[in-house]
PARO-644745 format. One line per field, with one value per residue (C-alpha): x, y, z; residue number from 0; residue in three letters. Coordinates in nm, 2 decimals. Example, Ala and Ser with C-alpha at 12.3 -4.5 7.8 and 13.67 -1.06 7.14 Angstrom:
REM PARO-644745
X	[1.23:1.37]
Y	[-0.45:-0.11]
Z	[0.78:0.71]
num	[0:1]
residu	[ala:ser]
//
This chain:
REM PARO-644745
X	[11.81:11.70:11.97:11.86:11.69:11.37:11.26:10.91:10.82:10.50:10.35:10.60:10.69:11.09:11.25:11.58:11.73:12.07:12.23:12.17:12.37:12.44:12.28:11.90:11.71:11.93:11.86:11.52:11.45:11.63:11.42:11.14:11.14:11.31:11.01:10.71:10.73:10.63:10.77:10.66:10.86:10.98:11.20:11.05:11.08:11.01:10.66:10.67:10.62:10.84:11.16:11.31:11.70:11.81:11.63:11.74:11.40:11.36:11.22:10.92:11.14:11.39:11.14:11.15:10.79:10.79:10.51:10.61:10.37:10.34:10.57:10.46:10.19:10.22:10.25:10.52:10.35:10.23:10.33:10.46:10.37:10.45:10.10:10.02:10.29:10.17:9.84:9.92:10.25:10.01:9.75:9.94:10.14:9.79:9.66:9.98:9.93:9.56:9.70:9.92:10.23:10.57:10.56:10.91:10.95:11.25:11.44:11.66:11.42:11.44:11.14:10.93:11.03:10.91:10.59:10.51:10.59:10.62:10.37:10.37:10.09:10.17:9.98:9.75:9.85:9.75:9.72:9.78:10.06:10.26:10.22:10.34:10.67:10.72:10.71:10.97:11.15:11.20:11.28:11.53:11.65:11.72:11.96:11.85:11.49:11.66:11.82:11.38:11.38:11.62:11.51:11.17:11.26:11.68:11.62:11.42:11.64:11.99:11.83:11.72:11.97:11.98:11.98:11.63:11.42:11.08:11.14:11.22:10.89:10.74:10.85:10.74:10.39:10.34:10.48:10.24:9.94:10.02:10.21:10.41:10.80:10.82:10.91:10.79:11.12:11.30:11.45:11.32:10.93:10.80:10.68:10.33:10.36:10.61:10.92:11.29:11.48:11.79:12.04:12.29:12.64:12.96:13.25:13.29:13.55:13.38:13.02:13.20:13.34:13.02:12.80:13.05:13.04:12.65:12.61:12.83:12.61:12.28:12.41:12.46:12.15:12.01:11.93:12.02:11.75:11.54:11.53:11.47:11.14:11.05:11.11:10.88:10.63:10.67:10.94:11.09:10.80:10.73:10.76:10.85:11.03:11.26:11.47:11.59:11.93:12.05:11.79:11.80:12.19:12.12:11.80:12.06:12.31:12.00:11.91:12.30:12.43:12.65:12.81:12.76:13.09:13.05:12.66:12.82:13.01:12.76:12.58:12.79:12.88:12.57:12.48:12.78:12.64:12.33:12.47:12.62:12.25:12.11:12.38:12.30:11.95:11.98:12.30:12.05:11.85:11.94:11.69:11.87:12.06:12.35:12.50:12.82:12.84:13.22:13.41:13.07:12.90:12.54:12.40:12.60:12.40:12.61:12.48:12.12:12.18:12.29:11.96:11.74:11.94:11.83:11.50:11.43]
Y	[7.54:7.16:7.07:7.30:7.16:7.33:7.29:7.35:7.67:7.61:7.99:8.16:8.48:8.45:8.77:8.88:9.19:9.37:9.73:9.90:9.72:9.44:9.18:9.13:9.12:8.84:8.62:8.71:8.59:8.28:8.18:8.29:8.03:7.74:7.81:7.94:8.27:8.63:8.92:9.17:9.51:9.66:9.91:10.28:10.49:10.18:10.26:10.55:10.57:10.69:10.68:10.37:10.42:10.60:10.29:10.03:9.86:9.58:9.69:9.44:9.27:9.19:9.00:8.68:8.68:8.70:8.90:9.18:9.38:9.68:9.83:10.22:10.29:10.61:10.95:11.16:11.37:11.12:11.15:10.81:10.66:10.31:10.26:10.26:10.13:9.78:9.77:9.73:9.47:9.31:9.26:9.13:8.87:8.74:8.71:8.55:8.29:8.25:8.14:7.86:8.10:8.18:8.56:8.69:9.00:9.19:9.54:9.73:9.96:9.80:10.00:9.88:9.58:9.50:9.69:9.40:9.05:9.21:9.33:9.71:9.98:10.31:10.62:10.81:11.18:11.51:11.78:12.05:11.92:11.80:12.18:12.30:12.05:12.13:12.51:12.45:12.27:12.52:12.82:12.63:12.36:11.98:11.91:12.22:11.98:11.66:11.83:11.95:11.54:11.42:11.64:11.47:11.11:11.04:10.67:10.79:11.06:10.83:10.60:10.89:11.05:11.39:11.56:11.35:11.65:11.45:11.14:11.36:11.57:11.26:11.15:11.44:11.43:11.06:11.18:11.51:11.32:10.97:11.12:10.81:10.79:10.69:10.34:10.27:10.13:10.13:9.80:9.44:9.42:9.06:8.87:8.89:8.67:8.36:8.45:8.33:8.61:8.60:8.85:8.93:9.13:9.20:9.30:9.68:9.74:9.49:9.68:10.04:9.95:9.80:10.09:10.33:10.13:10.12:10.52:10.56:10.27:10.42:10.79:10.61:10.41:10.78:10.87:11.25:11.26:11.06:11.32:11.60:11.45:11.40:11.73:11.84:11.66:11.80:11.60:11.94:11.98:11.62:11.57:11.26:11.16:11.46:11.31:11.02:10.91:11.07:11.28:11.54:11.59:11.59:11.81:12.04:12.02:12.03:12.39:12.53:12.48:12.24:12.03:11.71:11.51:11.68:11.54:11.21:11.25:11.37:11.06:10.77:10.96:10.96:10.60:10.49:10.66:10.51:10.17:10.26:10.34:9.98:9.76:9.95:9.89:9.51:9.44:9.49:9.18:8.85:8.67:8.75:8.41:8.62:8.48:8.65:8.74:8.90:8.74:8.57:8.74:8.85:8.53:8.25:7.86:7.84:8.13:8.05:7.70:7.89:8.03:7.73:7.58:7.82:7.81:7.42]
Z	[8.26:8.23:8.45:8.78:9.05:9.07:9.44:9.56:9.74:9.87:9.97:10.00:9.85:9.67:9.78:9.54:9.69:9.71:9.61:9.26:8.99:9.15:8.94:9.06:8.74:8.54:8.87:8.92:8.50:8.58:8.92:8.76:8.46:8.68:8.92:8.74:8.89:8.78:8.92:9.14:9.13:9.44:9.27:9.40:9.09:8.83:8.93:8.73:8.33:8.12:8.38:8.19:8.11:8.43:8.67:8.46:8.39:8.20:7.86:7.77:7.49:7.75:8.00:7.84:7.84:8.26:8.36:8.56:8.80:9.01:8.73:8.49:8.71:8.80:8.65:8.70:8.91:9.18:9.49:9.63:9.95:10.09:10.14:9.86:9.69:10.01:9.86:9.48:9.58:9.80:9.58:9.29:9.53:9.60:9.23:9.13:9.41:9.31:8.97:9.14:8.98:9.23:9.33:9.26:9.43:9.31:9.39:9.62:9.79:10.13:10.29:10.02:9.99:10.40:10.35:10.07:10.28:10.66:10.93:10.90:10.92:10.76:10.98:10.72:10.66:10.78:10.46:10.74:10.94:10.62:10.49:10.80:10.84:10.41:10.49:10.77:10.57:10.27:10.54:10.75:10.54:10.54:10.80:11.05:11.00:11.08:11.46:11.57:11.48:11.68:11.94:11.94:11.83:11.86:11.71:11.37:11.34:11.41:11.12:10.88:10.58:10.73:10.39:10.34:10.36:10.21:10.50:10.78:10.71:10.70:11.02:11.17:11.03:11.18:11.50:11.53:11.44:11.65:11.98:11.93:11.77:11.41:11.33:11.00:10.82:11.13:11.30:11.13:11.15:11.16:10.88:10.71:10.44:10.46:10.25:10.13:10.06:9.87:9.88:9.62:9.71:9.53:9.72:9.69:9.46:9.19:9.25:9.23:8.91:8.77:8.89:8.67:8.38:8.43:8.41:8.13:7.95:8.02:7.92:7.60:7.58:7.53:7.92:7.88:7.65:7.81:8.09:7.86:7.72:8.07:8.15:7.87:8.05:8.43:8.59:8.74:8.92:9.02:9.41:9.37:9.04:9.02:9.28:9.12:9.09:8.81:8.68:8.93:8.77:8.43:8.47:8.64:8.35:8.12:8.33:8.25:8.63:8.52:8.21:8.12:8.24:8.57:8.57:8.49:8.74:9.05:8.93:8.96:9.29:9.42:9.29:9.53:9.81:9.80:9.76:10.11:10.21:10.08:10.25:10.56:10.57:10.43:10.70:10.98:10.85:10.94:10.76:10.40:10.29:10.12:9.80:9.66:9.30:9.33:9.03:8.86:8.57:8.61:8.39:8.59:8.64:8.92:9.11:9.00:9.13:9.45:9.47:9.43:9.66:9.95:9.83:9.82]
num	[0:1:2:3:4:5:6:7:8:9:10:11:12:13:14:15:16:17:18:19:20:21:22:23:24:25:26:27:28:29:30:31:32:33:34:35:36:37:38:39:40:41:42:43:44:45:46:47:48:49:50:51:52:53:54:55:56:57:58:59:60:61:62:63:64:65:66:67:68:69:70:71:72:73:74:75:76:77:78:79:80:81:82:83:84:85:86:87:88:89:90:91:92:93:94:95:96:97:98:99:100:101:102:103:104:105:106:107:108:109:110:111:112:113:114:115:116:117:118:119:120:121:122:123:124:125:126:127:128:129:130:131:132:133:134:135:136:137:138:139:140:141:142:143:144:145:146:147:148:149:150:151:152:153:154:155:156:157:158:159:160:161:162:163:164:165:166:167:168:169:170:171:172:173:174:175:176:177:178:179:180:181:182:183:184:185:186:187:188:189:190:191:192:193:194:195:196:197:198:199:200:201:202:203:204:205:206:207:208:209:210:211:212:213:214:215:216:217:218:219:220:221:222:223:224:225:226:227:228:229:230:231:232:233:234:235:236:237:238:239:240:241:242:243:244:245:246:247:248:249:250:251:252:253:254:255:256:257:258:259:260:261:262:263:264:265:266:267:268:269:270:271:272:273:274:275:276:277:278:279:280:281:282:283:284:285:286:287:288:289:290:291:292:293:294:295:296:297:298:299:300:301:302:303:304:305:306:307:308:309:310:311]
residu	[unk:unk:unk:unk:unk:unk:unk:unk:unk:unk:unk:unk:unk:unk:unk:unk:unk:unk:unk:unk:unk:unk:unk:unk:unk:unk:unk:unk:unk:unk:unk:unk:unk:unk:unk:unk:unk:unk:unk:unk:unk:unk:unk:unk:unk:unk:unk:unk:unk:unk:unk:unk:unk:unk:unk:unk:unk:unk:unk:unk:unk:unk:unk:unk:unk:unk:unk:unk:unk:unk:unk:unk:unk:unk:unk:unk:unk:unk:unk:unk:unk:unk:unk:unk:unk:unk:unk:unk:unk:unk:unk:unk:unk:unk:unk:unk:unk:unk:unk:unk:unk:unk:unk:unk:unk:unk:unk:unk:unk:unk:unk:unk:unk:unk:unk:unk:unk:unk:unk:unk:unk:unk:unk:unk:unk:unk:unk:unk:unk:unk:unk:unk:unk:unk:unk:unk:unk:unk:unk:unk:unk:unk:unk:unk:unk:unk:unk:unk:unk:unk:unk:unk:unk:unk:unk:unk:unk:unk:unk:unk:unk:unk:unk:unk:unk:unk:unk:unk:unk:unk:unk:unk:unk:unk:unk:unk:unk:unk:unk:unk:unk:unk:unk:unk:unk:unk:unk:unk:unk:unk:unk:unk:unk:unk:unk:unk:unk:unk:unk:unk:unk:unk:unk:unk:unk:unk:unk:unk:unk:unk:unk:unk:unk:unk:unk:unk:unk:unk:unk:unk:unk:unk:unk:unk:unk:unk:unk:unk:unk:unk:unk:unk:unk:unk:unk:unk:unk:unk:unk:unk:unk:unk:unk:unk:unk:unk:unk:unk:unk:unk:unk:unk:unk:unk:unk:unk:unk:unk:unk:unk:unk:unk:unk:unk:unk:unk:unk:unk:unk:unk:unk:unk:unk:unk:unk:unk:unk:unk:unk:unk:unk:unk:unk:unk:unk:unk:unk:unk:unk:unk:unk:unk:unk:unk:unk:unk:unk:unk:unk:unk:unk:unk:unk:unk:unk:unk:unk:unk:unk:unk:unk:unk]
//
């Protein structure tokens, strides 16, 4: 580490972002000591306690005595919204700051990661109208949902997973109570806080392989059980937190509708998929300065080096 360049970064907020298992954490630790950083967490469903194994989060041993933020601090039962999820990133970049420290934000959600460093407003919500859209959406369905969108706003809906039954609702809401389309999260806002943001990729082939080798790791690291403890506790019912990328299939192998390799299975599927989701949404960015990990290992100086380099 002695022999980095550690550049200055002045106010700016260090971005590191990319698709699940690509490598974000190991570089994130390694800026964060070359630059006296602490990281802010822009991973959606590390906000919530006790989902630990199954969203890869960094256990406290294994922080290397970085302080992390806007990390466990919601119950299972929360129901997320960006807003709020702004409010707590925001406030945490601006303590760290205070403190003369670097803030390090780090994750893969790309809508949260904007609503941290970039101008956007998120429309408040209407109790009424959102039970309205939710009781459309259990008689009719998803995708039958995402058409009355794209009837009423083409360009959300064009931009929207159409099996996204919580977002399209969503979208819905904003545009019922505004009269105006829905744009949160769509297109590249403008900046509210100055940032360099550093984007890690693998090619595909490398990053399928990896994210493979990553389910079978966590299912040994215990993350079937995790998920039944967390059942216990409500996670069935949990708007929010029952969706997550692999729990939803284990709870359903957990429930008897199907066994455990074909869980496995369903889960490094749908891990794939939504690594489709996350270049998508990062491609459309051109202020990313990309760096390609393809061939390195996750704990390379080299591609640490890299990243001060884009950041002096």
């Amino acid at each position: 580490m002695n022999s980095l360049t550690t550049p200055a970064v002045n106010d700016s907020v260090v971005v590191v972002l990319g698709p699940t298992g690509v490598g974000k954490s190991a570089l994130s630790l390694g800026l964060a000591h070359a630059l006296g950083g602490e990281i802010v967490n822009a991973d959606s469903m590390q906000l919530y306690r006790g989902m630990d194994i199954g969203t890869a989060k960094l256990l406290p041993s294994e922080r290397e005595e970085i302080p992390h933020h806007v990390i466990d601090v919601w119950d299972l039962d929360h129901v997320a919204t960006v807003a709020e999820y702004q409010r707590l990133a925001r406030e945490a970049i601006a303590e760290i700051q205070q403190r003369g420290r670097v803030p390090i934000l780090v994750g893969g959600s790309g809508l949260y990661i904007n609503s941290a460093v970039d101008d956007m407003n998120f429309p408040g919500t209407d109790p009424q109208v959102r039970l309205r859209w939710e009781k459309e959406l259990d008689r009719v369905g998803a995708e039958a949902l995402h058409d009355v969108l794209a009837s009423r706003d083409p360009v959300a809906a064009a931009r929207m997973e159409p099996r996204n039954g919580r977002r399209i609702v969503r979208a819905l809401e904003v545009i019922e109570i505004t009269g105006e389309p829905y744009n949160a999260g769509l297109g590249v806002p403008g900046a509210f806080l100055p940032t360099v943001r550093i984007g890690l990729r693998r090619s595909r082939p490398e990053l399928d392989d990896l994210i493979a080798q990553r389910v079978d790791q966590m299912w040994d690291q215990g993350w079937v059980e995790e998920v039944r403890q967390l059942l216990e506790r409500g996670l069935g019912q949990a708007p929010t937190a029952s969706r997550a990328l692999g729990y939803a299939q284990i709870a359903a192998y957990l429930a008897g509708e199907s066994d455990e390799q074909t869980a496995r299975d369903l889960t490094t599927i749908a891990t794939k998929r939504f690594v489709r989701r996350q270049h998508s949404w990062f491609d459309r960015d051109s202020r990313i300065n990309w760096i390609d990990l393809s061939g390195h290992g996750s704990q390379s100086a080299d591609v640490l080096q890299h990243a001060l380099s884009v950041i002096a």
